[in-house]
N, CA, C and O of each residue as an XYZ file, in Angstrom:
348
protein
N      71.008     90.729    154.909
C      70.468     91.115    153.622
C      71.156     92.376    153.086
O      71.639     92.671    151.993
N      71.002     93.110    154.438
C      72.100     94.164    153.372
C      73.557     94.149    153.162
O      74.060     94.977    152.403
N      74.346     93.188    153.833
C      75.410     92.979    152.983
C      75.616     92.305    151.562
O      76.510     92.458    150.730
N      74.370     91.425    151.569
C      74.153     91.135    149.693
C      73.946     91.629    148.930
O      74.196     91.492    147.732
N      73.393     92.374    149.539
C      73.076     94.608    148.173
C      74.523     95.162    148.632
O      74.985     95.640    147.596
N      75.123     95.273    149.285
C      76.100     95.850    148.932
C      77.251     95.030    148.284
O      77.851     95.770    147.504
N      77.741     93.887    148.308
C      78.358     92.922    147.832
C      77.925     93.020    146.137
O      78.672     93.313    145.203
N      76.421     92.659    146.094
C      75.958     93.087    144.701
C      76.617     94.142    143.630
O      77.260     94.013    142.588
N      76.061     95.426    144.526
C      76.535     96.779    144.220
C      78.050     96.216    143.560
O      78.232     95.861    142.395
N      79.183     96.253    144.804
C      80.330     96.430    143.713
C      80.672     95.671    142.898
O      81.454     96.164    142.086
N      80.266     93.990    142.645
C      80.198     93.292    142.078
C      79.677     94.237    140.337
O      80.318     94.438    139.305
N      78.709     94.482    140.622
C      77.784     95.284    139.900
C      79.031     96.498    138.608
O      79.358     96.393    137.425
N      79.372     97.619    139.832
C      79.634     97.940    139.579
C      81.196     97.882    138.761
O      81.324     98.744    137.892
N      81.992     97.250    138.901
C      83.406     96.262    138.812
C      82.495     95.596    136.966
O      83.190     95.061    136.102
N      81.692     95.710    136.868
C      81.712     94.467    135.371
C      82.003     95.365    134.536
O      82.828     94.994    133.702
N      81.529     96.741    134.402
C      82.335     97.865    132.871
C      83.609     97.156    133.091
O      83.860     96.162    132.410
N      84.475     97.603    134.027
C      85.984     97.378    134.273
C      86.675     96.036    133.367
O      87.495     95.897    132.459
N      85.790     95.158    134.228
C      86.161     93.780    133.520
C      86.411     93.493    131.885
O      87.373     93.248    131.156
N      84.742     93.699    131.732
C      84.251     93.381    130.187
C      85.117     94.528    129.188
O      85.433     94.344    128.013
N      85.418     95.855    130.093
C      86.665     96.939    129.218
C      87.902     96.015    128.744
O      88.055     95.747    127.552
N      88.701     95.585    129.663
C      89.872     94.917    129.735
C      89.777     93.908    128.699
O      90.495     93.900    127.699
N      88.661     92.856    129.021
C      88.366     91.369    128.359
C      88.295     91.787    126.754
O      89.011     91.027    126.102
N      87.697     92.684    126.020
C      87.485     93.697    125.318
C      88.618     93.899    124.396
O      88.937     93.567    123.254
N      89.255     94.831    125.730
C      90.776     95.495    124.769
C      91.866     94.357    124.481
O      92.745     94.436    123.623
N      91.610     93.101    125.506
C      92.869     92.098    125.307
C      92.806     91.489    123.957
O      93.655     91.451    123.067
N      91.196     90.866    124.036
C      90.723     90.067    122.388
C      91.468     91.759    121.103
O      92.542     91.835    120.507
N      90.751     92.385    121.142
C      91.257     93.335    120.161
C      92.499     93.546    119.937
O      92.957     93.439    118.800
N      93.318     93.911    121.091
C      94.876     93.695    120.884
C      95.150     92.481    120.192
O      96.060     92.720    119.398
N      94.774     91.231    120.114
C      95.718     90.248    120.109
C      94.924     89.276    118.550
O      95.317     88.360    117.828
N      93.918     89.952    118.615
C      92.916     88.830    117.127
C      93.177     89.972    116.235
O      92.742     91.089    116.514
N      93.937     89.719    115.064
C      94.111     91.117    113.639
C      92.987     90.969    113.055
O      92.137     91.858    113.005
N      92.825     89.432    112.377
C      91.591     89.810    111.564
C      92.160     88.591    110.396
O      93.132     87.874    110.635
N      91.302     88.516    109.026
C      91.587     87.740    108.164
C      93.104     88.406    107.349
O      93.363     89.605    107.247
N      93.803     87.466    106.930
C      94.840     88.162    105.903
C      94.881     86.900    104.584
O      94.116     85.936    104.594
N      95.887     87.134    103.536
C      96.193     86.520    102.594
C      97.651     86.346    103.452
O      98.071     87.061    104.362
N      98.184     85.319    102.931
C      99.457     85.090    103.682
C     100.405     86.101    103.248
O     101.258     86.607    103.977
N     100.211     86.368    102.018
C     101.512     87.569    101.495
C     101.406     88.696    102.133
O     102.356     89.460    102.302
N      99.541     89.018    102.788
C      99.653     90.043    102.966
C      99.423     89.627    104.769
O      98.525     90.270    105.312
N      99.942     88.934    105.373
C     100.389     89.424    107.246
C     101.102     90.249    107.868
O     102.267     90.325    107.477
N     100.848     90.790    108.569
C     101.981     92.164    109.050
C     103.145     91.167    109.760
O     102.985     90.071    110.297
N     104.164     91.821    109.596
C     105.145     91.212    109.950
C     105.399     90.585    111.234
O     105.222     91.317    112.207
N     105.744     89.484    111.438
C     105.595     88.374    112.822
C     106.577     89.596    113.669
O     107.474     90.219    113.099
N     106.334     89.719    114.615
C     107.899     89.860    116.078
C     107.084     90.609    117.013
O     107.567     91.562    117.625
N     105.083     89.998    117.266
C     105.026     90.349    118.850
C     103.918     89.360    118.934
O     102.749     89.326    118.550
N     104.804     88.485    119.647
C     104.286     86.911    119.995
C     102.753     87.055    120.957
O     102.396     87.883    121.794
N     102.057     85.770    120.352
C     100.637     85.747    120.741
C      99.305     86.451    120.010
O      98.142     86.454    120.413
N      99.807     86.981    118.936
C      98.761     87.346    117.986
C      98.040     86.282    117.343
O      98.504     85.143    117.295
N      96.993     86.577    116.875
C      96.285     85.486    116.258
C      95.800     86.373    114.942
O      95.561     87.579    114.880
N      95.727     85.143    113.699
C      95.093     85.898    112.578
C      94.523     84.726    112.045
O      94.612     83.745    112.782
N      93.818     84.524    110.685
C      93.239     83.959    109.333
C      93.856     84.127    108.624
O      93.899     85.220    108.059
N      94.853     82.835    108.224
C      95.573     83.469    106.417
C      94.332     82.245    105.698
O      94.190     81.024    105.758
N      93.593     83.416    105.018
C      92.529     83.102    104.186
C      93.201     82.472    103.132
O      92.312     82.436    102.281
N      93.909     82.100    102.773
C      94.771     81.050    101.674
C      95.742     80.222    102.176
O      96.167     79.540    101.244
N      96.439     79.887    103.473
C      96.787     79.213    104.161
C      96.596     78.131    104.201
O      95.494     77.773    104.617
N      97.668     77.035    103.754
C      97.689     75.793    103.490
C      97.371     74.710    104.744
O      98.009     74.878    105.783
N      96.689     73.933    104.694
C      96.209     72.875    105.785
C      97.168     71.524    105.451
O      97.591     71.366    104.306
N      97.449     70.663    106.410
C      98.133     70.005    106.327
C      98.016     68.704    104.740
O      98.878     67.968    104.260
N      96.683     68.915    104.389
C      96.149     67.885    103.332
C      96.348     68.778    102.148
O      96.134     68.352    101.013
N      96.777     70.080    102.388
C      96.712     71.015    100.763
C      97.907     71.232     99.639
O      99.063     71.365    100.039
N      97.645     71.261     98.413
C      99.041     72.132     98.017
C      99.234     72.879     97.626
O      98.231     73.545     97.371
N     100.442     73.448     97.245
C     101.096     74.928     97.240
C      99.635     75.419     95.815
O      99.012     74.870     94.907
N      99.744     76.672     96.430
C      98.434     77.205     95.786
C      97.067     77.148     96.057
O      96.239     78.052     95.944
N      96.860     75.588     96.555
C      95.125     75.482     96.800
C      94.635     76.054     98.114
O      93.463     75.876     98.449
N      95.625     76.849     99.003
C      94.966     76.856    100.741
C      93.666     77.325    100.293
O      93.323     77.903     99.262
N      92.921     76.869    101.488
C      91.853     77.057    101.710
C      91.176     77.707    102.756
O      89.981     77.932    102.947
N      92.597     78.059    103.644
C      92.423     78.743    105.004
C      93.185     78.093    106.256
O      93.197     76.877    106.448
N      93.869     79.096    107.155
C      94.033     78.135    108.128
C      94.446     79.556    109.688
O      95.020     80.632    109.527
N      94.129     79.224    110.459
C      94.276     80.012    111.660
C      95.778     79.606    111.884
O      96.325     78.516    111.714
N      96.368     81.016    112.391
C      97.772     80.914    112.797
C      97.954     81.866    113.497
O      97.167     82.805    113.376
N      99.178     81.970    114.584
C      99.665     82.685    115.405
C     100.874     82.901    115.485
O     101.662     81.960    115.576
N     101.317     84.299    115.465
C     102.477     84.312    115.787
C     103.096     84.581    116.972
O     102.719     85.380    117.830
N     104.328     83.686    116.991
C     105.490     83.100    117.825
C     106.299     83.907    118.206
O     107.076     83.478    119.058
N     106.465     85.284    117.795
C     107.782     85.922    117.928
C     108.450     86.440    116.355
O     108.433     87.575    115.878
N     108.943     85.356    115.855
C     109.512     85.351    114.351
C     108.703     84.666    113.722
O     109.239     84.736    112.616
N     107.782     84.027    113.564
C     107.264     83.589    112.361
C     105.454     83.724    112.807
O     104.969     83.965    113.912
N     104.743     83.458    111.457
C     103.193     83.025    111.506
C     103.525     81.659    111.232
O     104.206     81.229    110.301
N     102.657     80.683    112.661
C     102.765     79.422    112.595
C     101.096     78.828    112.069
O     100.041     79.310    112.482
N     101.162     78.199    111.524
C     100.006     77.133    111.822
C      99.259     76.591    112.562
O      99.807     75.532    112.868
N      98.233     76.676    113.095
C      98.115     76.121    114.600
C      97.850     74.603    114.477
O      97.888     73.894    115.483
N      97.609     74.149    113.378
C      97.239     72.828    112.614
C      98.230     71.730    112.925
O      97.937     70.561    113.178
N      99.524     72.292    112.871
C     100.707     71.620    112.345
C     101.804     72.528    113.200
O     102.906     72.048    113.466
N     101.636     73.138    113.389
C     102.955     73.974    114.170
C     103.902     74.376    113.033
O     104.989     74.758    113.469
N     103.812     74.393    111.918
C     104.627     74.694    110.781
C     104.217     76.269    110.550
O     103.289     76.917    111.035
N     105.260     76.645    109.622
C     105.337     77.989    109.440
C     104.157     78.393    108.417
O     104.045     77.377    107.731
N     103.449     79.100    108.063
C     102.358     79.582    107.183
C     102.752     79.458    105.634
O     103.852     79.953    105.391
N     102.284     79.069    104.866
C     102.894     79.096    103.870
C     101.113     79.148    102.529
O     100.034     78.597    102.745
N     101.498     79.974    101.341
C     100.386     79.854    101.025
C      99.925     78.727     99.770
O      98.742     78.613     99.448
């Protein structure tokens, strides 16, 4: 029994640590909503954003309606379509 209180304990104690990290990774890597004109410039791969006017594969130029995308390195892709963002 008392190795399950202590097992507990650091278990216990170890979750700030975790939930810190789990935390700072989402924040690093989710920006937030944008307009497509306005995305910060693509070149650090694995970001995720909202281009809140972002064309879906059924839309056209002008009507987006929204679409989640990530960038690759060099570009904001689509996650829809794998195509480049376009508004």
């Amino acid at each position: 029994m008392a190795d399950q209180s202590k097992r507990a304990g650091r278990v216990t104690s170890l979750l700030p640590q975790v939930f810190k990290r789990v935390i700072n990774w989402h924040s690093a890597r989710t920006l937030g909503n944008f307009a497509v004109a306005d995305l910060p410039p693509a070149g650090v791969a694995g970001r995720t954003a909202y281009a809140t006017d972002g064309l879906k594969a059924s839309e056209t130029t002008g009507n987006g309606t929204g679409v989640l995308v990530f960038d690759d390195g060099s570009n904001w892709i689509r996650v829809d379509t794998g195509d480049t963002v376009g508004a």
